[in-house]
VEXRO-221600 format. One line per field, with one value per residue (C-alpha): residue in one letter; z negated, y negated, x; residue number from 1. Coordinates in Angstrom, 2 decimals. Example, Ala and Ser with C-alpha at 12.3 -4.5 7.8 and 13.67 -1.06 7.14 Angstrom:
# VEXRO-221600
resn = (A; S)
up = (-7.80; -7.14)
north = (4.50; 1.06)
east = (12.30; 13.67)
resi = (1; 2)
# end
This chain:
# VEXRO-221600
resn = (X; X; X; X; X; X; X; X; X; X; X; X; X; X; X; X; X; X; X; X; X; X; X; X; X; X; X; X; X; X; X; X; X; X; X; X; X; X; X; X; X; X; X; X; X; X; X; X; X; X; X; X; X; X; X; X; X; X; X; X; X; X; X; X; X; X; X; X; X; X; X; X; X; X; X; X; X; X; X; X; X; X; X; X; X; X; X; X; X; X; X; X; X; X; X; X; X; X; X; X; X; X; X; X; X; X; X; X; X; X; X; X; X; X; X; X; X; X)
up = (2.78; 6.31; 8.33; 10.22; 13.77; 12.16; 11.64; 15.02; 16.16; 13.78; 15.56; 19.09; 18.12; 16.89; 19.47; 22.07; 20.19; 17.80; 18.32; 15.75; 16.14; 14.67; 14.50; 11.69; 8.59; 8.41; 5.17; 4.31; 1.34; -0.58; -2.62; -5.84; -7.58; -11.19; -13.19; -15.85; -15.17; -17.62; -16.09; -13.08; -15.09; -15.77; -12.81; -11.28; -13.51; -12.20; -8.64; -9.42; -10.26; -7.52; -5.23; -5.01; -5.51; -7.19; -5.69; -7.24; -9.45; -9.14; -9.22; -5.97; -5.80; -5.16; -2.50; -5.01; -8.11; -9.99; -8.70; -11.40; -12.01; -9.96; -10.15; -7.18; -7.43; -4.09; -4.03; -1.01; 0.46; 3.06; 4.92; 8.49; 8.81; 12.06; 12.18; 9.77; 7.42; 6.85; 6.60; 3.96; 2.20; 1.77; 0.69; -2.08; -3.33; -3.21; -5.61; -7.61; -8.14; -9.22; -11.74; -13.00; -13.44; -11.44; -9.39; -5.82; -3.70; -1.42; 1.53; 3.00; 5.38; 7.58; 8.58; 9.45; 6.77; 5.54; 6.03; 2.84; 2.25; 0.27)
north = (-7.74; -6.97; -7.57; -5.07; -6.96; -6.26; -2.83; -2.21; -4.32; -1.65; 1.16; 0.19; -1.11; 2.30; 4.34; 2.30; 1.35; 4.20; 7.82; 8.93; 11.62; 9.75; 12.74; 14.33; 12.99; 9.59; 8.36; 5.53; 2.82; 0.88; -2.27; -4.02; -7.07; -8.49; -10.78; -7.94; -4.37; -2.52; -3.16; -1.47; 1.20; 2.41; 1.73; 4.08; 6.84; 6.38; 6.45; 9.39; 11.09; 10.65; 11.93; 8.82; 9.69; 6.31; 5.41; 2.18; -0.80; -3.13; -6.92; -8.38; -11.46; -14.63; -17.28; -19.71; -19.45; -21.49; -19.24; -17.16; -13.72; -10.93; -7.16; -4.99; -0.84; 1.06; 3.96; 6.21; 8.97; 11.53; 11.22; 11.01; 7.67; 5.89; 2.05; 2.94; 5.27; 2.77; -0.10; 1.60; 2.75; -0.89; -2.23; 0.71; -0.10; -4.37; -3.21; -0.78; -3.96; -6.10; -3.16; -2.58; -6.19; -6.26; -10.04; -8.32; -4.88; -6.40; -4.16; -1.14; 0.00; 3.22; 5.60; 9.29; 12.05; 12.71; 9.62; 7.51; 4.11; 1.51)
east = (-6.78; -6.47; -9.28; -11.02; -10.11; -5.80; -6.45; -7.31; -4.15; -1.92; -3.13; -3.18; 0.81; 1.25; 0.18; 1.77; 4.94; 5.75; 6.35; 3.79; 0.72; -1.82; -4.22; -1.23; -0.89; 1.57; 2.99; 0.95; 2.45; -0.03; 1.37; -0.16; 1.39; 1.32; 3.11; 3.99; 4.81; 2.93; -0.59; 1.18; 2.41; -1.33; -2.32; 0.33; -1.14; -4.53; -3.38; -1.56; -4.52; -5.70; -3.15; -0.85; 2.88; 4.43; 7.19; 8.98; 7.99; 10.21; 10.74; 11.48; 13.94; 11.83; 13.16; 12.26; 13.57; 10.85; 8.00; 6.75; 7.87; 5.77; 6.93; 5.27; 4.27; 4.76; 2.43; 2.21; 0.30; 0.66; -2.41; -4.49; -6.69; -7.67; -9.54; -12.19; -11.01; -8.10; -10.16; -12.41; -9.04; -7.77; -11.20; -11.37; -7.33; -8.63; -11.49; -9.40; -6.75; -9.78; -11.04; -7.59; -7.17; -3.82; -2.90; -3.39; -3.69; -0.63; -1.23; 0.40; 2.76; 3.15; 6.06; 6.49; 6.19; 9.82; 11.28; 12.17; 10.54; 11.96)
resi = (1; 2; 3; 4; 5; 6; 7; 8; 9; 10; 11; 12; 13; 14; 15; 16; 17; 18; 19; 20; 21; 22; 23; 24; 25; 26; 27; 28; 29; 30; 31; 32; 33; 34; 35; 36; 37; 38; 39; 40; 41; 42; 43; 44; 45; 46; 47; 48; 49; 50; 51; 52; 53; 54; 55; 56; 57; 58; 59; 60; 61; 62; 63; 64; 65; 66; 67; 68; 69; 70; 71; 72; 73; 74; 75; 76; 77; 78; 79; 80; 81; 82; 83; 84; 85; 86; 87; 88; 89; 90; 91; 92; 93; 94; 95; 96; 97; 98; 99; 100; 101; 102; 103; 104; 105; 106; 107; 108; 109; 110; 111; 112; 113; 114; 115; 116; 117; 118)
# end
């Protein structure tokens, strides 16, 4: 999980690198990992439920091939956070991983509302 001291990098890189408001609402991604989808699956319910919209569960090609399989659910929500709020949000998704029993909450990643993230 990123620590508090990285969240405050992403923002001050945002607001001097990227054209965003950050008082509006940004499309944030969240990632989780497993080794088997359906765990994900459920989990993409839940999140759903809570406002989540899932976006893809996939299995990403692994630069080495003996590494065990991992398949990865993209979640993402329109939403305004600044240092703490998103701090707090990745410490809730690392706890909802460990609760759901999934291998990791992988981290997020942020881009304008309307733009497609794959």
């Amino acid at each position: 999980m990123m620590t508090r001291e990285e969240v405050t990098e992403l923002f001050d890189n945002i607001a001097e690198n990227a054209p965003w408001d950050l008082t509006a609402p940004l499309l944030w991604g969240y990632y989780f990992t497993n080794p088997t989808p359906e765990a994900l699956e459920q989990a993409a319910g839940v999140l759903a439920i809570d406002g989540y919209r899932p976006v893809e569960l996939y299995q990403p090609e692994l630069e080495d091939a003996a590494a065990p399989p991992v398949w990865v659910l993209h979640v993402e929500k329109a939403e305004v956070h600044n240092v703490d709020s998103l701090h707090a949000r990745n410490g809730e998704l690392q706890q909802f991983a460990l609760e759901q029993k999934l291998a990791s909450y992988d981290g997020m990643d942020v881009g304008p509302v309307g733009e497609a993230k794959q």
